[in-house]
Every structure is written in C-alpha cells, then in structure tokens.
ChimeraX commands (.cxc) that place a marker at each C-alpha (Angstrom):
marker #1 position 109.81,99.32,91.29 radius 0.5
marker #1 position 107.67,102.07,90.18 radius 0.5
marker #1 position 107.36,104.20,93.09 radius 0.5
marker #1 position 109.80,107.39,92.59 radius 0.5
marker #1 position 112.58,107.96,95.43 radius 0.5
marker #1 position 110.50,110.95,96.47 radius 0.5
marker #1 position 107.03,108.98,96.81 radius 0.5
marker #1 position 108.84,106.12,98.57 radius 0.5
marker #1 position 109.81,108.76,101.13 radius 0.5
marker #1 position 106.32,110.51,101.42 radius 0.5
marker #1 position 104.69,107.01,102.08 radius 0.5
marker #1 position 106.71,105.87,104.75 radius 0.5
marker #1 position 106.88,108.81,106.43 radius 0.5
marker #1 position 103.38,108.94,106.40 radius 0.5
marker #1 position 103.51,105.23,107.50 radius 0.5
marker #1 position 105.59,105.96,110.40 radius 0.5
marker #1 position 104.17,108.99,111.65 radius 0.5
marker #1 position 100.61,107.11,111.39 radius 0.5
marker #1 position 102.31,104.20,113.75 radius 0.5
marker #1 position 103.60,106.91,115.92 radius 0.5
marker #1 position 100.16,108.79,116.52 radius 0.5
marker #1 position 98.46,105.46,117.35 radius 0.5
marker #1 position 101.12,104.53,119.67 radius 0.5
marker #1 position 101.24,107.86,121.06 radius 0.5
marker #1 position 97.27,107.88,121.44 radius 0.5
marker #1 position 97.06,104.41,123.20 radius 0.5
marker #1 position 97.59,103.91,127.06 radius 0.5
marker #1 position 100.50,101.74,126.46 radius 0.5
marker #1 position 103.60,102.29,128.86 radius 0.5
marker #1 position 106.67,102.57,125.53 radius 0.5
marker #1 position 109.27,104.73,124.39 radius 0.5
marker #1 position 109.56,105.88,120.76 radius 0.5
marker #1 position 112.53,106.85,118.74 radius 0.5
marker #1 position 112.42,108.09,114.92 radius 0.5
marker #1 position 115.55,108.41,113.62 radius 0.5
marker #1 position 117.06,107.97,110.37 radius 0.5
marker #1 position 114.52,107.06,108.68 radius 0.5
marker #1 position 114.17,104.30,111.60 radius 0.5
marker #1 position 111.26,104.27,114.32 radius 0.5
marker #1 position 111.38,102.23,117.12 radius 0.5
marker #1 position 109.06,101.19,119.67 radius 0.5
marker #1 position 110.73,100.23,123.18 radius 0.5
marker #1 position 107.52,98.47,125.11 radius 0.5
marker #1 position 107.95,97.97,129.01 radius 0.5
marker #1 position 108.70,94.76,129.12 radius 0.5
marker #1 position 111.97,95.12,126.68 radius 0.5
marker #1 position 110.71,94.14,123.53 radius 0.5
marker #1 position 111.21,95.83,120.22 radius 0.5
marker #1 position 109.57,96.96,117.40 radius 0.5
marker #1 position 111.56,98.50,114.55 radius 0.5
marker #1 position 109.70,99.78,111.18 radius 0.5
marker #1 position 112.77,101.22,108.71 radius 0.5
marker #1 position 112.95,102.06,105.12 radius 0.5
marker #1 position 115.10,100.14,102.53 radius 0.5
marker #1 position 115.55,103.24,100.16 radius 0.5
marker #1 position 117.00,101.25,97.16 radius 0.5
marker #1 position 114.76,98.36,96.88 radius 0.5
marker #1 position 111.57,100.56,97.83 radius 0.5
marker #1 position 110.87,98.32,100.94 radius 0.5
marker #1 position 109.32,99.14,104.48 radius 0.5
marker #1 position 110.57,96.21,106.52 radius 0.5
marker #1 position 109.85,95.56,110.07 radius 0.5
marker #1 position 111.09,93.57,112.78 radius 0.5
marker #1 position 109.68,92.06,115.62 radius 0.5
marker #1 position 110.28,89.41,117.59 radius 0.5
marker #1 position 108.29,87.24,115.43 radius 0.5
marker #1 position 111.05,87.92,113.05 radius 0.5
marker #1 position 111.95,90.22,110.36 radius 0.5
marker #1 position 109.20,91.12,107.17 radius 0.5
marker #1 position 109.75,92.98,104.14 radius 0.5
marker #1 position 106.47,95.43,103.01 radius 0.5
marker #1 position 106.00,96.40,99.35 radius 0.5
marker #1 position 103.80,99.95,98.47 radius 0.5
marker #1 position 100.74,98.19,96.49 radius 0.5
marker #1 position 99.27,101.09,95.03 radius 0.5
marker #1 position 96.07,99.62,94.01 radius 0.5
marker #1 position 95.31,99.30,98.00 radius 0.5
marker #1 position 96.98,102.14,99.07 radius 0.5
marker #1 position 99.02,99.57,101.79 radius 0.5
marker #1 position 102.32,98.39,102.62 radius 0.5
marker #1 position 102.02,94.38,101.84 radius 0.5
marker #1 position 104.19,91.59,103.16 radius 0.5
marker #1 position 106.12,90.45,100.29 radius 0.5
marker #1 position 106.28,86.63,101.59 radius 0.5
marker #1 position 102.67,86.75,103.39 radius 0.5
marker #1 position 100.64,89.02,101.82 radius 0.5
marker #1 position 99.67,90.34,105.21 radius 0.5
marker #1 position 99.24,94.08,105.20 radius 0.5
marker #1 position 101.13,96.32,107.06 radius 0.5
marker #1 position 98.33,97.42,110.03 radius 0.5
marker #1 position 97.15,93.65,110.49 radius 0.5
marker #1 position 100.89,92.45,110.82 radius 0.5
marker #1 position 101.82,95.72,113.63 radius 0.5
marker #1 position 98.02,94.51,115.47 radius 0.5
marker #1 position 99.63,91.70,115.57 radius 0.5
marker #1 position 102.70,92.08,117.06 radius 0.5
marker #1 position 101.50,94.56,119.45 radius 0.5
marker #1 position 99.48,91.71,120.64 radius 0.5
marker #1 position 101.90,89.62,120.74 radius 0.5
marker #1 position 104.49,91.59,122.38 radius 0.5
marker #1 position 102.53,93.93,124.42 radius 0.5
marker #1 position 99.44,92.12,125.28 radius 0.5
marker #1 position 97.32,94.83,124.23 radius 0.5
marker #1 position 95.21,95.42,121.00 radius 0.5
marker #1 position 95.47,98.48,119.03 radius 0.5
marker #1 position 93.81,99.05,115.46 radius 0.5
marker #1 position 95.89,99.93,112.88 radius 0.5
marker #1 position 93.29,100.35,110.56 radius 0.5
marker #1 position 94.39,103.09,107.98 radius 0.5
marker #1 position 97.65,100.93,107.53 radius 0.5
marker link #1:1,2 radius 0.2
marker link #1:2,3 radius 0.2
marker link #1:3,4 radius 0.2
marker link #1:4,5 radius 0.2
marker link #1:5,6 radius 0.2
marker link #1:6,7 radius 0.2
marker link #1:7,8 radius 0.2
marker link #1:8,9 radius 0.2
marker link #1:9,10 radius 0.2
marker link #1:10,11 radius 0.2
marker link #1:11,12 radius 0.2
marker link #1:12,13 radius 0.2
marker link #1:13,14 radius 0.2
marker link #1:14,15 radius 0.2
marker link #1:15,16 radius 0.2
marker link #1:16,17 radius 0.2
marker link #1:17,18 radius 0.2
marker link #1:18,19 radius 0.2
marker link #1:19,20 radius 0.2
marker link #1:20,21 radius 0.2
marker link #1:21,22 radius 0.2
marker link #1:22,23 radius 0.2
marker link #1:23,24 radius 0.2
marker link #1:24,25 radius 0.2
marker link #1:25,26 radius 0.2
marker link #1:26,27 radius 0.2
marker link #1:27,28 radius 0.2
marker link #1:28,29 radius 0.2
marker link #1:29,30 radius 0.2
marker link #1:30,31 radius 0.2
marker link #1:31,32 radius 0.2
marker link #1:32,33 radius 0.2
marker link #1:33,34 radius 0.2
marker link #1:34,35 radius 0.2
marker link #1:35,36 radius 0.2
marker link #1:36,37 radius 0.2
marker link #1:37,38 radius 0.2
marker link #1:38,39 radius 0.2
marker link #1:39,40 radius 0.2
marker link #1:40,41 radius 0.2
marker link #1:41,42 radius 0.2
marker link #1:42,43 radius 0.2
marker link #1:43,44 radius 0.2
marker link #1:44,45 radius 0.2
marker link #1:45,46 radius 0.2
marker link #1:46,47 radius 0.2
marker link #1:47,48 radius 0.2
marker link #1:48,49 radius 0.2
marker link #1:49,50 radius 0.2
marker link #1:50,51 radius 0.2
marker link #1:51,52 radius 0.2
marker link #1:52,53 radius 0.2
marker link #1:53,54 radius 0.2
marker link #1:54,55 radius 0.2
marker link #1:55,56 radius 0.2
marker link #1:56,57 radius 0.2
marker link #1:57,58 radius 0.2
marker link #1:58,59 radius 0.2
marker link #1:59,60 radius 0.2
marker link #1:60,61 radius 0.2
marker link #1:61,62 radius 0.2
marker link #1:62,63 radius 0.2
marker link #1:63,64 radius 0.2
marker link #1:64,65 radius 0.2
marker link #1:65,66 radius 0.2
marker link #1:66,67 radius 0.2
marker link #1:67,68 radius 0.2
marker link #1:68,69 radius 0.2
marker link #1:69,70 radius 0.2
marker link #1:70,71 radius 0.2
marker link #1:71,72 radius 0.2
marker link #1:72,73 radius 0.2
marker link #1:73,74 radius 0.2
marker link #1:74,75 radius 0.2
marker link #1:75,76 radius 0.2
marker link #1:76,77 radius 0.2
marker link #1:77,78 radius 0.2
marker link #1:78,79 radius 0.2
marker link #1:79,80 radius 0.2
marker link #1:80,81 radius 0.2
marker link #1:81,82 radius 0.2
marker link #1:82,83 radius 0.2
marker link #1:83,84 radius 0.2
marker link #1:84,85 radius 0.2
marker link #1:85,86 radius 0.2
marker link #1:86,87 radius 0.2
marker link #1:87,88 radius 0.2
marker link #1:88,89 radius 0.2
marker link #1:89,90 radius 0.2
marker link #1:90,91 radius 0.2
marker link #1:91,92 radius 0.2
marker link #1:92,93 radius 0.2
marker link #1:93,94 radius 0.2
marker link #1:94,95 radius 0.2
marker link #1:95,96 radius 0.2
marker link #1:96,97 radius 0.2
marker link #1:97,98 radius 0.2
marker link #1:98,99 radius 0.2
marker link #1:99,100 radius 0.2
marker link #1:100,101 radius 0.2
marker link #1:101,102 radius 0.2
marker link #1:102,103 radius 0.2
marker link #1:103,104 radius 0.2
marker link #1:104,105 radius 0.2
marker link #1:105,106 radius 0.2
marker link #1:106,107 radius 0.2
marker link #1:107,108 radius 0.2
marker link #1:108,109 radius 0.2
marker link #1:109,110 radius 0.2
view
C-alpha cells in the first residue's frame, strides 16, 4: 500500500468524476448519484452500477451484476486494475455497460 490517504482520494475522485462525465455525455436514459464517496449508476431497465472507495485497504471496488471486483491504483499504468483479473478499470465498466445497458461506451482514459 503505497499510495498516501490523500492520493487514494485524488485518484478516485478523479476516477469517478471521469465515469460520471462519460455517462453524463452518452445518450443513455440513467440516473446518477455520488455520495459518500459512492457513485451509482441507476440504468432504465433497473440495473445497478456502484463504483465506491475502500479507504483503508486503498481499493476502488465495483459492483455489477456480474458481481462484485476489487481495483488496485497500479502506478506504473496510471489505472485502477482488477486484483483477481487483471482487467483494468475502463475495459471492466465497457463491459458492464454492455452488458447491462446494451450500449457501448469507451472508457478509454480509465
């Protein structure tokens, strides 16, 4: 765990405001909530997508209904990586999108 407290927070509220913006930017019909350190994304069909910080382990973890992953900071990459997949962060939320929107969005700087 080398990322300070204060860095931890920067990065994922960077993260989540970057999630955010290309929600907010795309034409799909959802409701988002940020709060507590929590965002979720309410798509029109009922399903979920939470993204929340786990302040004393230094984790982003999300869950979907895939089921629930835990994101490390790599800082070589500059990404949020899946600590059982290795998946990074923007390929896993393209994913789920898909999956539980139907629609594809890039999450490219993720």
């Amino acid at each position: 765990m080398s990322l300070t407290e204060s860095r931890f927070h920067d990065l994922v509220d960077a993260a989540q405001q970057a999630v955010e913006d290309i929600f907010d930017d795309s034409d799909l019909d959802l409701d988002l909530e940020n709060s507590g350190g929590v965002l979720t994304v309410r798509f029109a069909n009922g399903s979920q997508v939470i993204l929340s910080r786990q302040a004393p382990i230094r984790q982003l973890w999300l869950a979907a209904r895939s089921g629930g992953f835990h994101f490390d900071y790599d800082e070589e990459s500059g990404r949020w990586v899946c600590d059982t997949s290795g998946e990074v962060l923007g390929e896993m939320l393209a994913r789920v999108t898909l999956e539980q929107a139907g629609e594809e969005l890039e999450f490219d700087e993720l």
